[in-house]
PASE-92538 format. One record per residue: residue number from 1; x, y, z of N, C-alpha, C in turn. Coordinates in steps of 0.2 Angstrom, whole numbers, m for minus. Layout:
# PASE-92538
pos = NUM, n.c1 = X, n.c2 = Y, n.c3 = Z, ca.c1 = X, ca.c2 = Y, ca.c3 = Z, c.c1 = X, c.c2 = Y, c.c3 = Z .
...
# end
This chain:
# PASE-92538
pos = 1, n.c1 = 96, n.c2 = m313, n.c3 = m79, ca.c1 = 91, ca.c2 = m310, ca.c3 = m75, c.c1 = 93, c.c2 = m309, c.c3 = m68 .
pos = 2, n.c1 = 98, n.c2 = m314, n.c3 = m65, ca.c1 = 100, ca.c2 = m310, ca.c3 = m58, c.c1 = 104, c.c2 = m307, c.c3 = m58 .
pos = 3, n.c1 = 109, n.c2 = m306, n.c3 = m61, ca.c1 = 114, ca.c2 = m298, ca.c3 = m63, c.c1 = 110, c.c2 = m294, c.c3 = m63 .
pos = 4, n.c1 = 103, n.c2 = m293, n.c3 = m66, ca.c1 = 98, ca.c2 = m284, ca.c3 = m68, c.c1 = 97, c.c2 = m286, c.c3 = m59 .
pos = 5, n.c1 = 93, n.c2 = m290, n.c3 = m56, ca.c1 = 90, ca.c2 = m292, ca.c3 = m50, c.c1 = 96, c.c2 = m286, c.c3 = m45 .
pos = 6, n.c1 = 102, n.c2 = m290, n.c3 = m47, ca.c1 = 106, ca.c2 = m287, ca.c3 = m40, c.c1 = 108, c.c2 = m281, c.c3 = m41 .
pos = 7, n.c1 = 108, n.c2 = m278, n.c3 = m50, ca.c1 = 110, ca.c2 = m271, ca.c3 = m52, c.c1 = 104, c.c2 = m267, c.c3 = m47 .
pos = 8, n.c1 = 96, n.c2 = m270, n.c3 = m49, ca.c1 = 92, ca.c2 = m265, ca.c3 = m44, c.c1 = 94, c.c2 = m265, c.c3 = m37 .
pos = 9, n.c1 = 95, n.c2 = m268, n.c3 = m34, ca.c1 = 94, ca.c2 = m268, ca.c3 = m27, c.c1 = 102, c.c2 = m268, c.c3 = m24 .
pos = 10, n.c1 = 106, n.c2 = m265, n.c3 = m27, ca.c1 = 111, ca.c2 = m261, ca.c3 = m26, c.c1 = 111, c.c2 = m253, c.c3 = m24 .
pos = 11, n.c1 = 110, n.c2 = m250, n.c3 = m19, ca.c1 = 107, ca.c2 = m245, ca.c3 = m19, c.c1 = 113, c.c2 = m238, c.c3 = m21 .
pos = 12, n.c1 = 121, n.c2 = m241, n.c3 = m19, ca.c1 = 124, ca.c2 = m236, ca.c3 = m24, c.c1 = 126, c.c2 = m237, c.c3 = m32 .
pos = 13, n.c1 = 127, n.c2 = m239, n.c3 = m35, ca.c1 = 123, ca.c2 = m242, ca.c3 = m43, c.c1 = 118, c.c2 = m237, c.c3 = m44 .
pos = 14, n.c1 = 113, n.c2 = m239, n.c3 = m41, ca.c1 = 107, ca.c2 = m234, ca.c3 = m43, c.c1 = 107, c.c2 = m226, c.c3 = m42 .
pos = 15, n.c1 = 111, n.c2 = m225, n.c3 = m36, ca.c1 = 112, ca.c2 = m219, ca.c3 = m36, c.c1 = 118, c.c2 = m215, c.c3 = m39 .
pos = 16, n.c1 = 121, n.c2 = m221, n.c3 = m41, ca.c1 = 125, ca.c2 = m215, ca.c3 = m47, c.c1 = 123, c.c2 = m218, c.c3 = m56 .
pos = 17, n.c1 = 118, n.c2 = m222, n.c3 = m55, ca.c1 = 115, ca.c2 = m221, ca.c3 = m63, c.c1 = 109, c.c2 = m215, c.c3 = m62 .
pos = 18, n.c1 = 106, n.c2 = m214, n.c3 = m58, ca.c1 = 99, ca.c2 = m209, ca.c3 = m57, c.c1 = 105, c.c2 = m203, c.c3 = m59 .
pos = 19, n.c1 = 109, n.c2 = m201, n.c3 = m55, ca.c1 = 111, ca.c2 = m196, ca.c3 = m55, c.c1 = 113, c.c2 = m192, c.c3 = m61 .
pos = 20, n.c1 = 121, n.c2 = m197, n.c3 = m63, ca.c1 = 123, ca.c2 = m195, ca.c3 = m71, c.c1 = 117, c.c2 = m195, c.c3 = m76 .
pos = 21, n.c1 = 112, n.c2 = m197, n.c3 = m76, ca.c1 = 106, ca.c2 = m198, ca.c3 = m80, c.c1 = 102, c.c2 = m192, c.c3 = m80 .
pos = 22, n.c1 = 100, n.c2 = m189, n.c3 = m71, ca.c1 = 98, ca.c2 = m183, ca.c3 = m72, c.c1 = 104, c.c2 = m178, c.c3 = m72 .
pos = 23, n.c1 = 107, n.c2 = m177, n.c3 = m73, ca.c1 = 115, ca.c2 = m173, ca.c3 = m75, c.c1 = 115, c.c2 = m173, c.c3 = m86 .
pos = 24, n.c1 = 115, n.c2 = m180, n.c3 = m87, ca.c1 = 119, ca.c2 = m181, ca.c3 = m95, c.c1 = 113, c.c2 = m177, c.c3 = m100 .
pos = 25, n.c1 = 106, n.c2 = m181, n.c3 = m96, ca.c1 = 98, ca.c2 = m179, ca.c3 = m101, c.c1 = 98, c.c2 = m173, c.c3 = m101 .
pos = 26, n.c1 = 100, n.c2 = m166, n.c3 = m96, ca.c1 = 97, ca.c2 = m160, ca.c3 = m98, c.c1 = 102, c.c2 = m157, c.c3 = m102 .
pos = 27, n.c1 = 109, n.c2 = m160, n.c3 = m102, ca.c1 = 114, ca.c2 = m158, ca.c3 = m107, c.c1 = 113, c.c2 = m158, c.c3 = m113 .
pos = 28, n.c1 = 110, n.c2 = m165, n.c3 = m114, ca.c1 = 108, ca.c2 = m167, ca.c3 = m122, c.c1 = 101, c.c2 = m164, c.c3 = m123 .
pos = 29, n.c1 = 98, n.c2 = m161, n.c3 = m119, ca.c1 = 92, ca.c2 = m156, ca.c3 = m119, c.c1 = 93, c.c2 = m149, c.c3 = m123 .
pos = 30, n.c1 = 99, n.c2 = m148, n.c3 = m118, ca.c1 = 103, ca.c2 = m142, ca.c3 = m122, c.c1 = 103, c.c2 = m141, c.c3 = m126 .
pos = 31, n.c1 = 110, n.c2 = m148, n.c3 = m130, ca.c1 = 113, ca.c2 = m147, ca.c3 = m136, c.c1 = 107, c.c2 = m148, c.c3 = m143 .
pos = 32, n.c1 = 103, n.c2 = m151, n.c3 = m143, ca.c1 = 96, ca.c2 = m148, ca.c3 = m147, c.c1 = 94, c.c2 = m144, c.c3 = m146 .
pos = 33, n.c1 = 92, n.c2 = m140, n.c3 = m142, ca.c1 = 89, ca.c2 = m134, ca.c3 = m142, c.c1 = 95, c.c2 = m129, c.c3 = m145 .
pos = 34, n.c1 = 101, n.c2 = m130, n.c3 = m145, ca.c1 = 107, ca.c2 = m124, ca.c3 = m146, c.c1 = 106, c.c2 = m130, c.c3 = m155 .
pos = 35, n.c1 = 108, n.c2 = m133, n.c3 = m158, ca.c1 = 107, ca.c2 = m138, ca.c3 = m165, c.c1 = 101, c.c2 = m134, c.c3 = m166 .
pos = 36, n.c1 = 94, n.c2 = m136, n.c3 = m165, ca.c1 = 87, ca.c2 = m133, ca.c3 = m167, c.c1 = 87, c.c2 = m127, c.c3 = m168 .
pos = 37, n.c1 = 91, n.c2 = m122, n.c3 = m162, ca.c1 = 92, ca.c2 = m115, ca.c3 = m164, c.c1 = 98, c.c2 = m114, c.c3 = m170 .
pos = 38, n.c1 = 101, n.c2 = m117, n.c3 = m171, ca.c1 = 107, ca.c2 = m114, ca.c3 = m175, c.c1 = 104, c.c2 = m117, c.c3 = m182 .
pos = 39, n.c1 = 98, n.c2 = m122, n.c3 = m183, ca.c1 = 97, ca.c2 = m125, ca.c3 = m190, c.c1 = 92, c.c2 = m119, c.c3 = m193 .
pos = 40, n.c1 = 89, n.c2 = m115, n.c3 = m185, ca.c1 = 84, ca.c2 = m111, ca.c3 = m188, c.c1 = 86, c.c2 = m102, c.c3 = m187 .
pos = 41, n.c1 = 94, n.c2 = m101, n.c3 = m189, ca.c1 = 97, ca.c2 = m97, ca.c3 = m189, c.c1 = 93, c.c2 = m91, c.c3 = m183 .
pos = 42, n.c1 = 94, n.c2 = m96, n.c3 = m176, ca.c1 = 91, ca.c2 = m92, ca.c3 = m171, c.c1 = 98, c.c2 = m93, c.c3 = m165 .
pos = 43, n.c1 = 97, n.c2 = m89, n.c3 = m162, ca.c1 = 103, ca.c2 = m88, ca.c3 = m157, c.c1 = 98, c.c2 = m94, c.c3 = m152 .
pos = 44, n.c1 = 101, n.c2 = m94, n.c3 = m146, ca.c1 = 99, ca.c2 = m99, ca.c3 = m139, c.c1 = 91, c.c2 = m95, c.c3 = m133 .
pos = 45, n.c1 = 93, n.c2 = m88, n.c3 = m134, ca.c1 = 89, ca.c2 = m83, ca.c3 = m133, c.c1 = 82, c.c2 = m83, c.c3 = m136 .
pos = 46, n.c1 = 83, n.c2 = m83, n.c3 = m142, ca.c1 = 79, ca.c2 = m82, ca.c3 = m147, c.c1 = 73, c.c2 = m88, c.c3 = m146 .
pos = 47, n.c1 = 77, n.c2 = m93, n.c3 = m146, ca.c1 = 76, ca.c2 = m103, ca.c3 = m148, c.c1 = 71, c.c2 = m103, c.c3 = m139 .
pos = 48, n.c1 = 72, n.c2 = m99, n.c3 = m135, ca.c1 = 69, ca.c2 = m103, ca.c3 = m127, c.c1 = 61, c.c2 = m97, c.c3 = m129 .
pos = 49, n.c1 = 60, n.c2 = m93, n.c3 = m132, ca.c1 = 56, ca.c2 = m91, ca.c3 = m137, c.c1 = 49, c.c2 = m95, c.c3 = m138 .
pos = 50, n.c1 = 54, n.c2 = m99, n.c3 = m141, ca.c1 = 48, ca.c2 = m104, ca.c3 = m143, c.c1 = 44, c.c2 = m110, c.c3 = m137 .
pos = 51, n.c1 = 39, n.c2 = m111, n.c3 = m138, ca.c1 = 34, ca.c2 = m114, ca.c3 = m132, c.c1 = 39, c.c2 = m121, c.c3 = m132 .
pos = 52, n.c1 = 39, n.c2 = m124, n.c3 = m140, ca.c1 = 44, ca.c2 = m132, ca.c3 = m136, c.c1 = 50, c.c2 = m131, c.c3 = m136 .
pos = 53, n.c1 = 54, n.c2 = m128, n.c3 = m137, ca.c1 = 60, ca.c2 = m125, ca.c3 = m133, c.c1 = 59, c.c2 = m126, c.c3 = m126 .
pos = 54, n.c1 = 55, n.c2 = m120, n.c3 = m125, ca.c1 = 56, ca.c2 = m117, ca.c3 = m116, c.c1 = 54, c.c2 = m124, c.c3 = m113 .
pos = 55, n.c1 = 49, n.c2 = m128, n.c3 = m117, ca.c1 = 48, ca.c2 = m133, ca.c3 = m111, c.c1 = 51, c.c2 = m138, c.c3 = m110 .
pos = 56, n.c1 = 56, n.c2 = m138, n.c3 = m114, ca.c1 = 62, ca.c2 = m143, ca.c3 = m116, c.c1 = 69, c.c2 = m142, c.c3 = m111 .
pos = 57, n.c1 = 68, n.c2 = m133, n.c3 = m111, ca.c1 = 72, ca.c2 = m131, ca.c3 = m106, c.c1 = 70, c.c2 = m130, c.c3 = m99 .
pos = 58, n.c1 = 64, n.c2 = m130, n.c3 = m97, ca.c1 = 62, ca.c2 = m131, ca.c3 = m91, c.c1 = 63, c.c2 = m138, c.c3 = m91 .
pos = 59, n.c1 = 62, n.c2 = m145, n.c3 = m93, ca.c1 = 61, ca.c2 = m149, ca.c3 = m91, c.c1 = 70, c.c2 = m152, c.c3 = m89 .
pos = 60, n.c1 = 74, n.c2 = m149, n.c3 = m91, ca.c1 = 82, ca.c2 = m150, ca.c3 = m90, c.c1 = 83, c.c2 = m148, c.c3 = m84 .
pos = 61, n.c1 = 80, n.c2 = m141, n.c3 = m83, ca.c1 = 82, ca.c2 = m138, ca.c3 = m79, c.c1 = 80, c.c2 = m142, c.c3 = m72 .
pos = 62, n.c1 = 74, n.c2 = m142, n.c3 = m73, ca.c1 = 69, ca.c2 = m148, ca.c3 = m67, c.c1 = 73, c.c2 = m154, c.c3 = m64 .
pos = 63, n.c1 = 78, n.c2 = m157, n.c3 = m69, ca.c1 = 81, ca.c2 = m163, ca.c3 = m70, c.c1 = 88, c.c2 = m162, c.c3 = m67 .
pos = 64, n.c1 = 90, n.c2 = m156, n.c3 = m66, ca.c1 = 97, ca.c2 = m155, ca.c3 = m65, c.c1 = 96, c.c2 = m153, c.c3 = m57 .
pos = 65, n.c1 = 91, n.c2 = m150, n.c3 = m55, ca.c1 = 87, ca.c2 = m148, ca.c3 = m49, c.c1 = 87, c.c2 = m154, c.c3 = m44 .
pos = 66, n.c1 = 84, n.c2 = m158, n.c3 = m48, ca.c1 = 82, ca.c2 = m166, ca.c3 = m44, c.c1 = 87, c.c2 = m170, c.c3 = m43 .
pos = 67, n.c1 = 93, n.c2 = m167, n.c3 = m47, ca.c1 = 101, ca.c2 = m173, ca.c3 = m47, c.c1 = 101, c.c2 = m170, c.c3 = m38 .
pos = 68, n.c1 = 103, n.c2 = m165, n.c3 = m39, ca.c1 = 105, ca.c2 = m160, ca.c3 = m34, c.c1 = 102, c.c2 = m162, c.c3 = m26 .
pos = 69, n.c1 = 96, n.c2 = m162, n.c3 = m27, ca.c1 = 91, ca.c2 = m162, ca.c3 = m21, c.c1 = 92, c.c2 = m172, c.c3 = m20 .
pos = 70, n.c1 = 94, n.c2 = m176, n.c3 = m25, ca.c1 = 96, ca.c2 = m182, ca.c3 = m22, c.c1 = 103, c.c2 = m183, c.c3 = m17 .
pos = 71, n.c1 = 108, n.c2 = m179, n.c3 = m24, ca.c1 = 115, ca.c2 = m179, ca.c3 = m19, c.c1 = 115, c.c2 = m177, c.c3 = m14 .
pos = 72, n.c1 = 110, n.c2 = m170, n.c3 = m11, ca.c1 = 110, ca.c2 = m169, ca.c3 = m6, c.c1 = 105, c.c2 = m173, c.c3 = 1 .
pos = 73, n.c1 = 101, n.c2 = m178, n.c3 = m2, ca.c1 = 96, ca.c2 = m181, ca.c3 = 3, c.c1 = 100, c.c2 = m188, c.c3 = 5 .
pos = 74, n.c1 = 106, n.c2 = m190, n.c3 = m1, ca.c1 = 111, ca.c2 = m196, ca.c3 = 0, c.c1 = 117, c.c2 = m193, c.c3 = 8 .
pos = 75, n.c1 = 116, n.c2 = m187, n.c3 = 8, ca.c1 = 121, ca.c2 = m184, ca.c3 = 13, c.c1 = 118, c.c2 = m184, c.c3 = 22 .
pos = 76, n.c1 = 111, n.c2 = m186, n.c3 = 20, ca.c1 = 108, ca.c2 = m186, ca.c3 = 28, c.c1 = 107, c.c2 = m194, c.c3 = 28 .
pos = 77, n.c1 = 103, n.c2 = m195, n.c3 = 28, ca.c1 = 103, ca.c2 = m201, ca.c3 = 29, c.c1 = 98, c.c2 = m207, c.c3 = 23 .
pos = 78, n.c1 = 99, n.c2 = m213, n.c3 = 23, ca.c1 = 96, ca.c2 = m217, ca.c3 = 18, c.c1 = 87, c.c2 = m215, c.c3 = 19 .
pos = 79, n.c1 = 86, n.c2 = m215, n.c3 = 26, ca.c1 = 77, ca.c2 = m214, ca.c3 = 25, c.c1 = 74, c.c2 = m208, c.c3 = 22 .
pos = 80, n.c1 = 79, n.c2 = m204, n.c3 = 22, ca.c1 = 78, ca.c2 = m195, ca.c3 = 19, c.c1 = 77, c.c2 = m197, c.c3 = 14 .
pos = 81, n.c1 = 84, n.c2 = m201, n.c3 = 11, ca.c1 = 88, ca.c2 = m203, ca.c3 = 3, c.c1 = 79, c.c2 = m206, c.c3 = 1 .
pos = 82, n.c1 = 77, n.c2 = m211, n.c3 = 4, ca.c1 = 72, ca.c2 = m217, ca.c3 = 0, c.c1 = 64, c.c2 = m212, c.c3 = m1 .
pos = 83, n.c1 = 62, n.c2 = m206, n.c3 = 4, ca.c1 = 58, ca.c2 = m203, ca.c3 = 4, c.c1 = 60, c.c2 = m198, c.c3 = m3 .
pos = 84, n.c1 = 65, n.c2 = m194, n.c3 = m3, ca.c1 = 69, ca.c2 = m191, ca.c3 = m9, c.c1 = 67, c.c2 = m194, c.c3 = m16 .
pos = 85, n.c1 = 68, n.c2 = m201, n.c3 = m17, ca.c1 = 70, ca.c2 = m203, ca.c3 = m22, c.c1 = 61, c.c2 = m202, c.c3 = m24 .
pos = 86, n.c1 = 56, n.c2 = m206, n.c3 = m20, ca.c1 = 50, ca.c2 = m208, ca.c3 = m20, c.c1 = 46, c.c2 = m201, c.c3 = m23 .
pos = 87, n.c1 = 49, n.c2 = m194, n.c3 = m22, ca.c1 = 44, ca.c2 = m191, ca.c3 = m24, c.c1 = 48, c.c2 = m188, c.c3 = m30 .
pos = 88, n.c1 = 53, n.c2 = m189, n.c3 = m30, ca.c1 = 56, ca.c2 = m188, ca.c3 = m37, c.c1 = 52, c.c2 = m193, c.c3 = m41 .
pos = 89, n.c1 = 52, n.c2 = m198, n.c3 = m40, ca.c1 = 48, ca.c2 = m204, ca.c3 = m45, c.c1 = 41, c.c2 = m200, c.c3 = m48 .
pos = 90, n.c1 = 37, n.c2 = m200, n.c3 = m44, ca.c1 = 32, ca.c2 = m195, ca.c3 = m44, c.c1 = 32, c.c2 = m187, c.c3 = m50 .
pos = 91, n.c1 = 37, n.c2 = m185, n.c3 = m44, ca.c1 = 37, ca.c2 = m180, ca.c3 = m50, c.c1 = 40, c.c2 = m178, c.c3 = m55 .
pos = 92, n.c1 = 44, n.c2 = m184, n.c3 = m58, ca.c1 = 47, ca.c2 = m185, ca.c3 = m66, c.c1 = 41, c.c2 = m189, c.c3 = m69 .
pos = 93, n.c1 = 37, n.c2 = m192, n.c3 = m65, ca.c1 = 32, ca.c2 = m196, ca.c3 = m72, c.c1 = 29, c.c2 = m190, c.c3 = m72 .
pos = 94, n.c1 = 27, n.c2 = m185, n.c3 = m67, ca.c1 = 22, ca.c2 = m180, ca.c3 = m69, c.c1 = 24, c.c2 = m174, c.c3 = m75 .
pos = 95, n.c1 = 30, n.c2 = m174, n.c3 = m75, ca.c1 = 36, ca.c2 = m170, ca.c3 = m80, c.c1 = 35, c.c2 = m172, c.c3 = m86 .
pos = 96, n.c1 = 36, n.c2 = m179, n.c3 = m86, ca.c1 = 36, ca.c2 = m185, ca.c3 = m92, c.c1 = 43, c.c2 = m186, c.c3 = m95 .
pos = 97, n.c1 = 45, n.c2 = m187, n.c3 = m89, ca.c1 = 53, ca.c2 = m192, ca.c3 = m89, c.c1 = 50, c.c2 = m198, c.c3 = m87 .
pos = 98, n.c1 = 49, n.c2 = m204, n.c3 = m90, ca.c1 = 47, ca.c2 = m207, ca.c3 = m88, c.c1 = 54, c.c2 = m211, c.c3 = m88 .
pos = 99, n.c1 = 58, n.c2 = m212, n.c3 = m91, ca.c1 = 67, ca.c2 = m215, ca.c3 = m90, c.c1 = 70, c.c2 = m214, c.c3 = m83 .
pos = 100, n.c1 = 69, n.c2 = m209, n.c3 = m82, ca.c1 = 71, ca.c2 = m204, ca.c3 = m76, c.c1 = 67, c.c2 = m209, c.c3 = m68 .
pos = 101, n.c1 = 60, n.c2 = m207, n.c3 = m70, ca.c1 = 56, ca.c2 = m208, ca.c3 = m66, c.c1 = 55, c.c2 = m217, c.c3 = m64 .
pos = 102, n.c1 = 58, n.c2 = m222, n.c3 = m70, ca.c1 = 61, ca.c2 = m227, ca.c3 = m67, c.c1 = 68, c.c2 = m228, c.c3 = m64 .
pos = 103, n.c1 = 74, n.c2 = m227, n.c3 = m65, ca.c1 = 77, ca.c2 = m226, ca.c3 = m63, c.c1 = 76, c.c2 = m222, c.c3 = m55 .
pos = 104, n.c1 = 70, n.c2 = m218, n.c3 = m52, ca.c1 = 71, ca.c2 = m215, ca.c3 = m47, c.c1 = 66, c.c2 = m220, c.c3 = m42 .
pos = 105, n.c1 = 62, n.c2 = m225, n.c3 = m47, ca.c1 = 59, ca.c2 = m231, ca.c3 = m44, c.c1 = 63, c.c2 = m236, c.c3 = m40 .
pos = 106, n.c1 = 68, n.c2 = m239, n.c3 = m44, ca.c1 = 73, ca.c2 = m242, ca.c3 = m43, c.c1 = 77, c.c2 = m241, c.c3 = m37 .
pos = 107, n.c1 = 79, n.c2 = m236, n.c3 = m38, ca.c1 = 83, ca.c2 = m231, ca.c3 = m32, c.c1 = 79, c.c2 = m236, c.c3 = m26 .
pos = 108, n.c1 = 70, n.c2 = m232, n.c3 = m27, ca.c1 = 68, ca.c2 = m232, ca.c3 = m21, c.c1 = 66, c.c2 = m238, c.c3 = m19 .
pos = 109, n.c1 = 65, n.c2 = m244, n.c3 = m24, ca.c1 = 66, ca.c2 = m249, ca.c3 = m21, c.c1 = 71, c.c2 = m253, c.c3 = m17 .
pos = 110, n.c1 = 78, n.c2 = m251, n.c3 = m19, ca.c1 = 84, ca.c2 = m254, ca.c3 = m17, c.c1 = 85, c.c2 = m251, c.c3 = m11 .
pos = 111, n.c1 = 83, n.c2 = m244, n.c3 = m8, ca.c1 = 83, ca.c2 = m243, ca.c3 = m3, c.c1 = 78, c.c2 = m244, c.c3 = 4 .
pos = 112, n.c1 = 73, n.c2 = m250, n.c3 = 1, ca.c1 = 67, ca.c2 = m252, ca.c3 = 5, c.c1 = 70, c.c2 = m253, c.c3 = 11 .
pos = 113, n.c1 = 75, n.c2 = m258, n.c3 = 12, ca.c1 = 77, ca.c2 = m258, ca.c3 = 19, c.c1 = 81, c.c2 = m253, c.c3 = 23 .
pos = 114, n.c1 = 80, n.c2 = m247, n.c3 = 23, ca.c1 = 84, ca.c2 = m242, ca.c3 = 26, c.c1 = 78, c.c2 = m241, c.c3 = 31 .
pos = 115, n.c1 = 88, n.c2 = m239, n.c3 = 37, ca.c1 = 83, ca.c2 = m240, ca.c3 = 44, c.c1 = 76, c.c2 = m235, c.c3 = 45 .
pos = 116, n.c1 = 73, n.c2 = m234, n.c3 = 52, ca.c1 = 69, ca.c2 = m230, ca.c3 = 51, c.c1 = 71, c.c2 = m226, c.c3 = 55 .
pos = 117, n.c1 = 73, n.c2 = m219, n.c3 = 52, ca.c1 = 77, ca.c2 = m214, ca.c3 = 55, c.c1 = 72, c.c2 = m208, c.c3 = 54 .
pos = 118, n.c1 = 72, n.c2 = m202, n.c3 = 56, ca.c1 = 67, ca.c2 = m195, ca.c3 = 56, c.c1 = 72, c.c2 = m193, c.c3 = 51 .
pos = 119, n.c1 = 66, n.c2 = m190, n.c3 = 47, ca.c1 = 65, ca.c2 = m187, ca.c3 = 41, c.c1 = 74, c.c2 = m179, c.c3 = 42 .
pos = 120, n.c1 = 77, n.c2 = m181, n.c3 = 37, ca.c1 = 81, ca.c2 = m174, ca.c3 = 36, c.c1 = 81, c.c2 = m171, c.c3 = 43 .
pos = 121, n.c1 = 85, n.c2 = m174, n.c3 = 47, ca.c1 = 87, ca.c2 = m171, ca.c3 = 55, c.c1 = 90, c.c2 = m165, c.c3 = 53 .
pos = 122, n.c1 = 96, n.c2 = m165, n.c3 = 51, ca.c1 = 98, ca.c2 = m159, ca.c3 = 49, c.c1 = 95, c.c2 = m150, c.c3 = 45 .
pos = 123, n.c1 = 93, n.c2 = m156, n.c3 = 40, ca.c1 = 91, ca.c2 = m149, ca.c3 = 36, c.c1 = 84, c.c2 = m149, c.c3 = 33 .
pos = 124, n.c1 = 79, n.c2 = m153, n.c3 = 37, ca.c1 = 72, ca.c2 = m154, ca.c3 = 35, c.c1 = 68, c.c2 = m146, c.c3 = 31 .
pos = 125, n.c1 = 69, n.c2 = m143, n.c3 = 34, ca.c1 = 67, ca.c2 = m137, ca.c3 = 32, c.c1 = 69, c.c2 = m135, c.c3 = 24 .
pos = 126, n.c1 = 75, n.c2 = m134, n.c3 = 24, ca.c1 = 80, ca.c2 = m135, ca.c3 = 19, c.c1 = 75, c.c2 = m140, c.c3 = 12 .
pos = 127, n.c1 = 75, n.c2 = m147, n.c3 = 15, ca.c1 = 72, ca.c2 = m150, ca.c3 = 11, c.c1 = 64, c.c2 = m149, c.c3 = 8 .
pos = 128, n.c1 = 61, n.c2 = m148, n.c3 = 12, ca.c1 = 52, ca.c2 = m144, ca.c3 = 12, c.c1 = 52, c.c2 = m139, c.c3 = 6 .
pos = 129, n.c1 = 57, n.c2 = m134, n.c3 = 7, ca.c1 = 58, ca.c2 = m130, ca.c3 = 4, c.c1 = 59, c.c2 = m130, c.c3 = m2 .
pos = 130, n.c1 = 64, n.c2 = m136, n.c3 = m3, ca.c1 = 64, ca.c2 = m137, ca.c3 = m11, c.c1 = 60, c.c2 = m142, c.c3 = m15 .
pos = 131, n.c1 = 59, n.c2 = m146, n.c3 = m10, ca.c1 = 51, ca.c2 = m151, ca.c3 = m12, c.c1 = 46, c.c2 = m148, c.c3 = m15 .
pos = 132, n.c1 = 45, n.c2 = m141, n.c3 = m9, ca.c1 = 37, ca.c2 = m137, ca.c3 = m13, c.c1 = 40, c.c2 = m134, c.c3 = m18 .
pos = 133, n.c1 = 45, n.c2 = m132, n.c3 = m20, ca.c1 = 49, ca.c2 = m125, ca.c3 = m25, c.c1 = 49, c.c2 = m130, c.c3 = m33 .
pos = 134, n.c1 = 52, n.c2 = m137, n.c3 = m30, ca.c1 = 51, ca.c2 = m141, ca.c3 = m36, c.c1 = 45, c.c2 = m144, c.c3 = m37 .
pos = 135, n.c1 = 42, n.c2 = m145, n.c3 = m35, ca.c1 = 34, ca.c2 = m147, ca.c3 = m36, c.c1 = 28, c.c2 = m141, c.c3 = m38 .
pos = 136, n.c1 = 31, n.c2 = m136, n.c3 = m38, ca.c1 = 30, ca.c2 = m129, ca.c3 = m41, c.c1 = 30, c.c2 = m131, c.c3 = m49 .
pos = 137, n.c1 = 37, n.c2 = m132, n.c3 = m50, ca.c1 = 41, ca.c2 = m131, ca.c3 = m56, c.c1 = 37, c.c2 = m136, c.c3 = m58 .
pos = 138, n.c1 = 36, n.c2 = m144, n.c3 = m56, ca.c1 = 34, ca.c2 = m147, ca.c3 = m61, c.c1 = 29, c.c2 = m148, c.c3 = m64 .
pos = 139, n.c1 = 23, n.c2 = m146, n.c3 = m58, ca.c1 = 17, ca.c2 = m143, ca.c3 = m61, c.c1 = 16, c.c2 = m139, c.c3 = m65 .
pos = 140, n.c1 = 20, n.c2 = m133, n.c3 = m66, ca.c1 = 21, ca.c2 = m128, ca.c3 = m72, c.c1 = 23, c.c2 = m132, c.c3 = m78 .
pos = 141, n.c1 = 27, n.c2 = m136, n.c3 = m77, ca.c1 = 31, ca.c2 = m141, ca.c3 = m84, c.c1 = 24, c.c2 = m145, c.c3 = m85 .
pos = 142, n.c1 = 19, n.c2 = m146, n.c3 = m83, ca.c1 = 14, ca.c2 = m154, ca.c3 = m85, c.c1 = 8, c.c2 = m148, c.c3 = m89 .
pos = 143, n.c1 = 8, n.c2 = m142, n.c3 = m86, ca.c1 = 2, ca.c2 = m139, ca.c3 = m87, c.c1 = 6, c.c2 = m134, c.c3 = m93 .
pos = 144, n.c1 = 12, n.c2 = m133, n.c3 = m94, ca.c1 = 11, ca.c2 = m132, ca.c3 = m100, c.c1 = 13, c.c2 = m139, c.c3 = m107 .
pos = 145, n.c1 = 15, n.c2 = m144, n.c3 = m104, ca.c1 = 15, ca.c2 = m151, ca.c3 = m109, c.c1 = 8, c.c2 = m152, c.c3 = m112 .
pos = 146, n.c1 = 2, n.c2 = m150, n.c3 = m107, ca.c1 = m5, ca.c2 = m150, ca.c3 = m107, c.c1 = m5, c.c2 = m146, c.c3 = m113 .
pos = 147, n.c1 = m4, n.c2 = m141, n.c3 = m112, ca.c1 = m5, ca.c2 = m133, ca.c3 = m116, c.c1 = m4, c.c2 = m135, c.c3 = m123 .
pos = 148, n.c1 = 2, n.c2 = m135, n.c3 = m122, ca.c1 = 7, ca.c2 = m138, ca.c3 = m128, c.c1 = 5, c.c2 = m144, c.c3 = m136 .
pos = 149, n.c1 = 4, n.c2 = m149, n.c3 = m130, ca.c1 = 1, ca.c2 = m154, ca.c3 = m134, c.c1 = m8, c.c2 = m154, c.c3 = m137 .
pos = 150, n.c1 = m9, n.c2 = m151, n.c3 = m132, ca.c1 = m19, ca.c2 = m150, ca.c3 = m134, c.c1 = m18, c.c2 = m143, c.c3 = m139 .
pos = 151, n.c1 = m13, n.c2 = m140, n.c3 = m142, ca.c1 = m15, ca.c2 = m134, ca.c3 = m145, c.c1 = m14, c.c2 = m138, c.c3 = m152 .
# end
């Protein structure tokens, strides 16, 4: 029980388990939808076609986006990083990563004590930007999970 304690609240641990996790998960997203298509004699083209495909590929996609947007908020500083992780958390439950979206709790935990520094000095904007752009995206992915599963 305190070996998992200290795993959490190790903040680089967490962030290179969050990361390879959102990196490995949209791979193996992939290789099913590329297995799915080849069992139903459909090329990859064909296979994103179909409603649970596409939303299977959007949902990788979203998850390769968010590695991205961590690496990149680990580059500014810890308060960015723990802000970053926080609405990732958020926005993987809304996806339904919910694996993911523990993992991005964790993170956010372990970096509770991070000084309090201003948000993304450098590239704030930068960040805004991909915050609203991914918060787009995941909206699209929840409202057609909705679609999808109520049809």
């Amino acid at each position: 029980m305190i070996a998992i304690l200290e795993l959490i609240n190790n903040p680089q641990k967490m962030r290179r388990y969050l990361f390879w996790y959102l990196i490995i998960m949209p791979l193996a997203l992939f290789a099913w939808i590329l297995l799915g298509a080849a069992n139903s004699g459909l090329d990859f083209k064909a296979a994103i076609n179909i409603p649970f495909y596409a939303v299977a590929f959007l949902n990788g996609c979203l998850s390769i986006l968010f590695a991205g947007l961590l690496k990149f908020a680990a580059s500014e500083n810890e308060h960015t990083e723990r802000m970053i992780a926080f609405y990732t958390l958020v926005m993987l439950v809304f996806a339904g990563n919910l694996p993911g979206a523990l993992l991005a709790f964790f993170l956010w935990w372990a970096l509770r004590e991070a000084p309090e520094e201003p948000f993304a000095p450098n590239y704030r904007w930068v960040f805004i930007a991909s915050m609203i752009f991914l918060g787009l995206v995941t909206l699209l992915v929840l409202f057609a999970n909705i679609r999808l599963w109520s049809a």
